[in-house]
TORKOL-889131 format. One record per residue: x negated, y, z of N, C-alpha, C in turn; residue in three letters. Coordinates in steps of 0.001 Angstrom, whole numbers, padded with zeros to 6 digits, always signed. Each point is the difference from the previous one (the first is absolute). Layout:
XYZXYZXYZAla ...
This chain:
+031476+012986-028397+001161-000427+000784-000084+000593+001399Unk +000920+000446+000417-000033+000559+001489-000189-000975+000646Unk -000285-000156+001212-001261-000577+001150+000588-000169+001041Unk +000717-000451+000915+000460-000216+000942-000733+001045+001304Unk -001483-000487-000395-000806+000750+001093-000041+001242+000241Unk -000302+001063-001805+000735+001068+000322+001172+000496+000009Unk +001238-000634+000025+001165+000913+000084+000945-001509+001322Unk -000135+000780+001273+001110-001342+000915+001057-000055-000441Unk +000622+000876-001161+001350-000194-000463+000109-000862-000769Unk -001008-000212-000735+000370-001255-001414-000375-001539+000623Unk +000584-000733-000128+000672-001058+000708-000492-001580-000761Unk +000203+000580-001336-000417-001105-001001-001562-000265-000211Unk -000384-000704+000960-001708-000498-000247-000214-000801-000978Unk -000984+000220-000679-000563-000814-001099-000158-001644+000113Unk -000064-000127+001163+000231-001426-000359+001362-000568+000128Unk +000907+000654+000419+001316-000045+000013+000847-000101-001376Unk -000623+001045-000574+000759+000679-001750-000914-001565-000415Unk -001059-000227+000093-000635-001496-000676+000833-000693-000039Unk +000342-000306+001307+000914-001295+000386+001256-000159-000971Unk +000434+001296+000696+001608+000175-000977+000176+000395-001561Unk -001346-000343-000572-000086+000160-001647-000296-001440-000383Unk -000413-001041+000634-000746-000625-000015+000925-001064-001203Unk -001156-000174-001300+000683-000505-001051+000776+001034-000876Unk +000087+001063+000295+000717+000868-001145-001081+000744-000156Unk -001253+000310+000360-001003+001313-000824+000239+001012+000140Unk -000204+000285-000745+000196+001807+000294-001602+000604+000367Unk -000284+001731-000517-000793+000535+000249-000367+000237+001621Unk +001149+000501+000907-000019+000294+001215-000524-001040+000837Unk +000727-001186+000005-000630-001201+000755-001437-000204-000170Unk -000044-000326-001312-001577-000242-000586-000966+000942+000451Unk -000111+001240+000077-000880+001115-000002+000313-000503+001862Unk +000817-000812+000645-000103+000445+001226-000388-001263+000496Unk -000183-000964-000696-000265-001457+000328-001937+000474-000187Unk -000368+000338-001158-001067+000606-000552-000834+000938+001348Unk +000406+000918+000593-000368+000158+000751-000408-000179+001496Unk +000990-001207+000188+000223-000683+001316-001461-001352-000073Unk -000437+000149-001477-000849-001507-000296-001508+000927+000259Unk +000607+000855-000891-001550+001072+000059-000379+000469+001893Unk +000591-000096+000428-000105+000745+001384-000167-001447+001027Unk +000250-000855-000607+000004-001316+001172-000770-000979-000856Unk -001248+000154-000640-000273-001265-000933-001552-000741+000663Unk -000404+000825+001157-000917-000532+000643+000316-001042+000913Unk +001144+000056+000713-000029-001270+000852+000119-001316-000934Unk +000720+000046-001288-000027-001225-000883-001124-000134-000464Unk -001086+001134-000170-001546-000519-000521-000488-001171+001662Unk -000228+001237+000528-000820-000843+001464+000854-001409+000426Unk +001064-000107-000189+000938-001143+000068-000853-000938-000950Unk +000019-000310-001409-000868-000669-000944-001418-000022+000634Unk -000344+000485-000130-001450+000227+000706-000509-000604+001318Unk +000987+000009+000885-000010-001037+001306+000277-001550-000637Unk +000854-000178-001218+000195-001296-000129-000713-000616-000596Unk -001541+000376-000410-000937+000014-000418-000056-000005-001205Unk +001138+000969-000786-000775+000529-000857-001310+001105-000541Unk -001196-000192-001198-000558+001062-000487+000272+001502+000158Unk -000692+000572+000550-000084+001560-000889+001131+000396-001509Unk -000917-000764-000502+000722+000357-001909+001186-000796+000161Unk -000077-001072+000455+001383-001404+000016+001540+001139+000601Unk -000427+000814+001307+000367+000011+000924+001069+001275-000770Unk -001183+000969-000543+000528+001112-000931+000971-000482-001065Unk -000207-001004-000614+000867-000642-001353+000996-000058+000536Unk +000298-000934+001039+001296-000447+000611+000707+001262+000585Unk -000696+000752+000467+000738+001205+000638+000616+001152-001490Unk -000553-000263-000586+000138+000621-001345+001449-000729-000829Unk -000151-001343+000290+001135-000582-000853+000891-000546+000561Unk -000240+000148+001514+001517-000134+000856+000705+001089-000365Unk -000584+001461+000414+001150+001320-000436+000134-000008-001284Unk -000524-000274-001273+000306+000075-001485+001416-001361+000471Unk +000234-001146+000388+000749-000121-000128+001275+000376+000912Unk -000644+000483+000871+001145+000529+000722+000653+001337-000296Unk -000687+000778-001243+000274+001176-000215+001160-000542-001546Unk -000918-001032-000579+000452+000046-001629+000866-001220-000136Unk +000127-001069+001097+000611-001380-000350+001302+000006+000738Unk +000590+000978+000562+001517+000044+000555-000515-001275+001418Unk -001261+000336+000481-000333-000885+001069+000989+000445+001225Unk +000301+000678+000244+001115+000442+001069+000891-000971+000034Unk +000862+000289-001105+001191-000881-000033+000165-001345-000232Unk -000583-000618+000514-000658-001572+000114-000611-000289+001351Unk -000325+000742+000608-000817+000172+001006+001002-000702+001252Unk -000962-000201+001067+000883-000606+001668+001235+001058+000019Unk +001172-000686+000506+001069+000926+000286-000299+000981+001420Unk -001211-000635+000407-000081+000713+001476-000980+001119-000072Unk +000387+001196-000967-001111+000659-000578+000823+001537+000364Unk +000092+000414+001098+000745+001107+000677-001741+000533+000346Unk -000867-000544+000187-001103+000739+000208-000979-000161-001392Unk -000623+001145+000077-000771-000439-001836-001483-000496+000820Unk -000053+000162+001366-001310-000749+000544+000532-001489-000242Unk +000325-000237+000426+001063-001328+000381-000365-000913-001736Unk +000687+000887-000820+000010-000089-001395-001249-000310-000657Unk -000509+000940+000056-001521-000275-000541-001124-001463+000956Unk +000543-000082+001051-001116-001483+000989+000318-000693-000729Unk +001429-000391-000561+000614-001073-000423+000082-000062-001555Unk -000193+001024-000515-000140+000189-001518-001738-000513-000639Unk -000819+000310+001057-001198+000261-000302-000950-001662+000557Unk +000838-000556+001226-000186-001068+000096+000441-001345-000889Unk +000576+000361-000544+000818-000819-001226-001195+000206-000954Unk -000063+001058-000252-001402+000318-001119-001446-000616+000203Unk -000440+000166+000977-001080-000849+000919-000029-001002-000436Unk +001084-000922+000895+000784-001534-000400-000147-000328-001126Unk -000214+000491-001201-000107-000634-001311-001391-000609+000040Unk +000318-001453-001028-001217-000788+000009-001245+000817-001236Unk +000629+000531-000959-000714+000307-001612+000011+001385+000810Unk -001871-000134-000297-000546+001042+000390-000259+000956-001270Unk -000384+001033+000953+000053+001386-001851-001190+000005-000296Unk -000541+000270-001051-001458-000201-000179-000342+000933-000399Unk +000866+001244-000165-000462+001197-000365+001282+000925+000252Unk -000274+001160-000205+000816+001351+000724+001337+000064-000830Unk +001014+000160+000232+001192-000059-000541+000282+001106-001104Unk +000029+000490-001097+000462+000849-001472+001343-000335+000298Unk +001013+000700+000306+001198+000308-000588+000134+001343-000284Unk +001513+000145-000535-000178+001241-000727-000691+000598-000954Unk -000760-000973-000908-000811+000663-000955-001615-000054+000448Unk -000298-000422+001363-000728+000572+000531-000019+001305+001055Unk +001100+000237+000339-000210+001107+000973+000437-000531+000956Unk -000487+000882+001382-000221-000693+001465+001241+001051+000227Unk +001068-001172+000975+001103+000142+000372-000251+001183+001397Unk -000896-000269+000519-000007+001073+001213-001707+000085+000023Unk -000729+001475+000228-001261+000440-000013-000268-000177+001409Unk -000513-001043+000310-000531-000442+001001-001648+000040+000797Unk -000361+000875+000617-001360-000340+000717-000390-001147+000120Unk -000312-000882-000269-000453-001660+000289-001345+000168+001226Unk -001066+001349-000898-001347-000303+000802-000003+000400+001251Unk +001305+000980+000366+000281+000854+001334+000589-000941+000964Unk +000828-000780-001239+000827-001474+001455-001288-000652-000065Unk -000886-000562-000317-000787-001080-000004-001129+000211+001201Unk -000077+001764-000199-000842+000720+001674+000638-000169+000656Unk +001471+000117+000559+000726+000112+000362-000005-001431+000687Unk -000060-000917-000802+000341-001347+000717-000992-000493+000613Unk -001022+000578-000561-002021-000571+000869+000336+000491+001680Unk +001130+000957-000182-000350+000753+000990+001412-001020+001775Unk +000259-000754-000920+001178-000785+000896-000740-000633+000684Unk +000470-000309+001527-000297-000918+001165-000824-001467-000179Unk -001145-000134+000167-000651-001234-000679+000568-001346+000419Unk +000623+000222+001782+001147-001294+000299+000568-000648-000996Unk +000013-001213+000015+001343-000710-000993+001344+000800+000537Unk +000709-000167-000682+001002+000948-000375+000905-000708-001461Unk +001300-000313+000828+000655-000786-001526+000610+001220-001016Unk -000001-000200-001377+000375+000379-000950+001453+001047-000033Unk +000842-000552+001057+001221+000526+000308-000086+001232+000913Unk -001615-000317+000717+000368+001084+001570-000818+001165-000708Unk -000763-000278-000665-000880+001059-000980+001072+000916-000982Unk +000551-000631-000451+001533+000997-000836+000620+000605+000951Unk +000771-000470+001232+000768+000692+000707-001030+001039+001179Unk -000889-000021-000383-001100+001032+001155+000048+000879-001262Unk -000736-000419-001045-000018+001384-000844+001281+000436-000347Unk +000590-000490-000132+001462+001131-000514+000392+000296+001025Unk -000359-000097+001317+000394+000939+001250-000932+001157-000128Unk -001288+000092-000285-001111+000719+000065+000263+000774-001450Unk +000636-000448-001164+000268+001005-001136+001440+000867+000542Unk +001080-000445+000254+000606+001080+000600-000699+000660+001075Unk -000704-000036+000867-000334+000859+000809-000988+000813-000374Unk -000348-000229-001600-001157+000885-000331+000937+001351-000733Unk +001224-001045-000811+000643+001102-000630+000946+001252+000609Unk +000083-000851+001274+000804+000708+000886-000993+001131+000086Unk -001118+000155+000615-001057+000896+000417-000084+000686-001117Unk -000178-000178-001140-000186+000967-001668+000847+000526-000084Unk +001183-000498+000353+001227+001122+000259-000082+001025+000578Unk +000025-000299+001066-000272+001418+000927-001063+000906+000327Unk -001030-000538-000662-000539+000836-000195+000161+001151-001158Unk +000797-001069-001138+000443+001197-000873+000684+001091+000184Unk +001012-000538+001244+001263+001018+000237-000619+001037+000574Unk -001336-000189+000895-000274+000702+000260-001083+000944-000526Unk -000873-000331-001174-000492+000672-000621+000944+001237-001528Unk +001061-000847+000307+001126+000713-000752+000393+001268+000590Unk +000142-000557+001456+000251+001147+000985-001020+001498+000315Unk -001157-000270-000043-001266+000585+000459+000106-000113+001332Unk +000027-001391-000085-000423-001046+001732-001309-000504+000014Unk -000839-000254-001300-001098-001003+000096-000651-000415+001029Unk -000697+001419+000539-000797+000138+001190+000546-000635+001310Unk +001378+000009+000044+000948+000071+000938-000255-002116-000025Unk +000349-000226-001021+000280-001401-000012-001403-000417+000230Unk -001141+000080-000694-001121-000468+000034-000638+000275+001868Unk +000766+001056+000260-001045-000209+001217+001013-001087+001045Unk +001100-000069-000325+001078-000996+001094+000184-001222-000610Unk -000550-000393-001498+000445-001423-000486-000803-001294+000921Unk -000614+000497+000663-000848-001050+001187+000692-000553+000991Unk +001342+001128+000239+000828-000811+000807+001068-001372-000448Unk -000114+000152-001571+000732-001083-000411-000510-001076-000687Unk -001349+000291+000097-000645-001142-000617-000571-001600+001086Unk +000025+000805+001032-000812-000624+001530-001481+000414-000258Unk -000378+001269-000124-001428-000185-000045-000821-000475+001030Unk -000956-000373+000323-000812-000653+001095-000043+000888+000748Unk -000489+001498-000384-000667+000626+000813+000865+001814-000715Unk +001404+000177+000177+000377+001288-000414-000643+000924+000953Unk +000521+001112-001174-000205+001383+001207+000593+000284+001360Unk -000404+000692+000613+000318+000232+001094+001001+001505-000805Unk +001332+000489+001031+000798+000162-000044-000501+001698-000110Unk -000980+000396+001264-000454+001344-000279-001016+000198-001145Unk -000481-000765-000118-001179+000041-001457+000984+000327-001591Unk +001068-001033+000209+001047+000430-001131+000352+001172-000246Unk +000869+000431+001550+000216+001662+000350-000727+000891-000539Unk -001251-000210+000440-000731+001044+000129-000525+000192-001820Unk +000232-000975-001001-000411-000072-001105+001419+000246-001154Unk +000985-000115+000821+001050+000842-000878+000527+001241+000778Unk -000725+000561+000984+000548+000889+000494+001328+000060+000516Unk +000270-001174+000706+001398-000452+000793-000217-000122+001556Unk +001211+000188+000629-000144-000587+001386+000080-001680-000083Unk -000415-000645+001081+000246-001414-000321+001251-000643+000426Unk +001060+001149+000852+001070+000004-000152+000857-000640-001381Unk -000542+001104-001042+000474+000363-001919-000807-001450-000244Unk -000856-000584+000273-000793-001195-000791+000605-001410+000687Unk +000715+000528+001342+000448-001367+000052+001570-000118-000704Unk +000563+001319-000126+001352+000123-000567-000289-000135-001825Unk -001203+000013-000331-000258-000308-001474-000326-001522+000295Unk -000864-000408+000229+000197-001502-000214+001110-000761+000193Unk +000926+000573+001179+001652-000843-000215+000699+000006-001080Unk -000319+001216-000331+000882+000067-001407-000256-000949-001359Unk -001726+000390-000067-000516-000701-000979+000146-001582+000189Unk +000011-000703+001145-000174-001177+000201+001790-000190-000232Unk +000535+000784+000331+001187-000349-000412+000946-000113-001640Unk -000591+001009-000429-000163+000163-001793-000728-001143-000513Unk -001051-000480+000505-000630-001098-000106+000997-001867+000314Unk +000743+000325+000643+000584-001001-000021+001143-000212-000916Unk +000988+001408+000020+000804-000112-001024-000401+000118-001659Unk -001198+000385-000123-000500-000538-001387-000293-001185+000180Unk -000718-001092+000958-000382-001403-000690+001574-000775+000140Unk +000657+000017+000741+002074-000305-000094+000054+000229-001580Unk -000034+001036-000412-000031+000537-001793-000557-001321-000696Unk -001325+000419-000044-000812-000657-000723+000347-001719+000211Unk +000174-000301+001287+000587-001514-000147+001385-000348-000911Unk +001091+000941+000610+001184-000031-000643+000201-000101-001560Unk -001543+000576-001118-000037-000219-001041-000218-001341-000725Unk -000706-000915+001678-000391-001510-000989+001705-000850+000596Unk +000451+000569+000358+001311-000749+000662+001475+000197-000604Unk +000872-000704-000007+001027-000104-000916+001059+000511+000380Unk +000167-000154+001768+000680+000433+001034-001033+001501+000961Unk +000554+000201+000570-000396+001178+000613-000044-000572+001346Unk +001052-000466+000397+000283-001093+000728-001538-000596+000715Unk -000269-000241-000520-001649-001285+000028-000836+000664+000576Unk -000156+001837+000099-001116+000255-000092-000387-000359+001779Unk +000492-000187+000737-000565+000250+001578-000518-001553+000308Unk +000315-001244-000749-000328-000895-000577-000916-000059-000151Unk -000458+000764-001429-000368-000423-000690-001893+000687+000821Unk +000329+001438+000264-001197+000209+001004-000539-000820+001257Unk +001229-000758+000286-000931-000741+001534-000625-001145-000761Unk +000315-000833-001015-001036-000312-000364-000920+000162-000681Unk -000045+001104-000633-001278+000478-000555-001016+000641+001331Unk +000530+000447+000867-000805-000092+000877-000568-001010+000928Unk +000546-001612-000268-000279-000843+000404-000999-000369-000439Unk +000211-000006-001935-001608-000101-000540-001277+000807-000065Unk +000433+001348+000683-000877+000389+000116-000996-000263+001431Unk +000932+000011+000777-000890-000862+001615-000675-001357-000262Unk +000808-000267-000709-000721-001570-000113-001540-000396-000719Unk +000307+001024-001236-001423+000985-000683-001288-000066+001050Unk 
């Protein structure tokens, strides 16, 4: 399915076409609901996981929230206030939580096949690796899904630019968009792509600027409206300060 991120012309974000299928099926929606779960399914693990669920517990549930949200027409039942699929999933997944009958083992549907191929042991490093502060269940979802778009945002552009035969170009300036502690100094850059630092400060505007209009993209795909997105970034950057 075309991508919002790469083409600014196509308009229809995937979580948008979700929305507006929602209850009729179809291949397009599905393959795009499917990928929106696959690309965002860590903040609903670490979410479980703060609420003290298991490791394995934590994996099941994350496993059989998207099987039903992929296979049970869970959309169209869902809060009417579901213009964000972040929004969607706190409230889909907290409902799931909320149940008293616990699972006592890993969810088989489909015959047995796993609805989405999921890393479990990579989120589970992943989560050792979260703030040891208490930290409620809610602020842990909305920090990481600020921190997964901003990772995907970055995989982006670096692609565009390894597409380009930029690599070098991006790798030695991606320090300016990450906040590194301690970046390069401006002639050290220069002097290592063979630029004035004139050309390196007129490349990082650009890039930091390409950099912004891809994560606008990449948000606009979990959003229903387009509308939302300037929204929808000040508070994701809220959870991320608060982080």
């Amino acid at each position: 399915m075309t991508s919002s991120t790469g083409d600014p012309q196509f308009h229809t974000t995937r979580w948008s076409l979700v929305v507006a299928a929602a209850g009729e099926g179809g291949e397009e929606p599905r393959a795009a609901l499917a990928e929106l779960c696959q690309a965002y399914w860590y903040p609903v693990y670490a979410f479980l996981r703060r609420r003290g669920k298991g490791p394995e517990d934590a994996s099941d549930l994350t496993q059989e929230f998207f099987a039903e949200v992929l296979e049970k027409g869970y959309l169209a039942d869902a809060d009417p206030e579901r213009g964000r699929f972040r929004s969607f999933l706190l409230t889909a997944v907290s409902r799931l939580a909320g149940k008293q009958r616990e699972r006592a083992a890993a969810l088989k549907r489909g015959g047995g096949k796993t609805i989405l191929s999921l890393d479990f042991d990579a989120g589970e490093a992943r989560y050792q690796r979260e703030p040891a502060h208490e930290e409620t269940a809610e602020r842990i979802f909305e920090r990481r899904w600020a921190l997964t778009l901003l990772a995907r945002t970055l995989a982006a552009l670096r692609e565009q630019h390894a597409a380009a035969g930029k690599l070098p170009l991006f790798e030695a300036l991606k320090a300016s968009l990450t906040g590194a502690a301690d970046p390069p100094r401006l002639r050290t850059i220069a002097d290592k792509l063979g630029m004035t630092e004139g050309a390196v400060k007129v490349a990082i505007h650009r890039l930091r600027q390409r950099y912004r209009e891809l994560l606008r993209a990449e948000i606009a795909q979990t959003l229903a409206g387009e509308a939302d997105v300037e929204s929808e970034l000040a508070e994701l950057l809220i959870a991320l300060r608060g982080g």
